[in-house]
C-alpha positions as CSV (number, residue, x, y, z in Angstrom):
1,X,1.4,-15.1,-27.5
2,X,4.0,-17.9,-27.0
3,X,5.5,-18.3,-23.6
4,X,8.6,-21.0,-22.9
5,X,8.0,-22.9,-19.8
6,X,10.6,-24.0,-17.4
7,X,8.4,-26.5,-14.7
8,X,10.0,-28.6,-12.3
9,X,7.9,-30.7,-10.3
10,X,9.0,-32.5,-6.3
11,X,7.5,-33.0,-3.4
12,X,6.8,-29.3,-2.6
13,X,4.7,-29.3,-5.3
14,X,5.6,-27.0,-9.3
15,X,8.1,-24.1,-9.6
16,X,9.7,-22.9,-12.5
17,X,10.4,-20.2,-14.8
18,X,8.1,-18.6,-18.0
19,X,9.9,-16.5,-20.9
20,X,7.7,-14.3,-23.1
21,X,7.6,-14.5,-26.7
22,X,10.0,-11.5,-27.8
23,X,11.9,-11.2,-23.6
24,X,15.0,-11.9,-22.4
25,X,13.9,-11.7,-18.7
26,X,12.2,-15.0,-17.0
27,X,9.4,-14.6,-14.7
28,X,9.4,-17.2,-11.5
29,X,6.2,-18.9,-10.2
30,X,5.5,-20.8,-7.3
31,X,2.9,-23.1,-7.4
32,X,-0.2,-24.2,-10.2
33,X,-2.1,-20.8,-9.6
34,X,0.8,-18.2,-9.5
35,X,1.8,-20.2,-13.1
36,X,-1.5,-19.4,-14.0
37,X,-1.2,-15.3,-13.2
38,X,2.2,-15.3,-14.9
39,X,0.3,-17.3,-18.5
40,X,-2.1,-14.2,-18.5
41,X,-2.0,-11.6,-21.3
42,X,-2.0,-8.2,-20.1
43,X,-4.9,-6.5,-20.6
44,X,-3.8,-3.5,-22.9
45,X,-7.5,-2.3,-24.0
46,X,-7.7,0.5,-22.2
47,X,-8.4,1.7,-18.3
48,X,-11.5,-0.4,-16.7
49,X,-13.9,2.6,-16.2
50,X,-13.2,3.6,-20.2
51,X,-15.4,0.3,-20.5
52,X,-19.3,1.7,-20.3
């Protein structure tokens, strides 16, 4: 998965915007960690209890 990311970094620290490979719609973070949760894939194996 490819992801286009938009960082601007100031004195309240990063912010920015990251497009999806194959979306139109941007998805805002706040900070290093919330631009961490918006770089992971979703998880599209199954339900968590299908895993024995």
């Amino acid at each position: 998965m490819r992801f286009i990311v938009d960082l601007e970094y100031g004195a309240d620290g990063v912010h920015g915007l990251v497009t999806r490979e194959g979306e139109h719609r941007a998805e805002p973070f706040h900070g290093w960690l919330d631009l961490l949760r918006v770089l992971e894939t979703p998880d599209t194996r199954g339900y968590p209890w299908d895993v024995p």
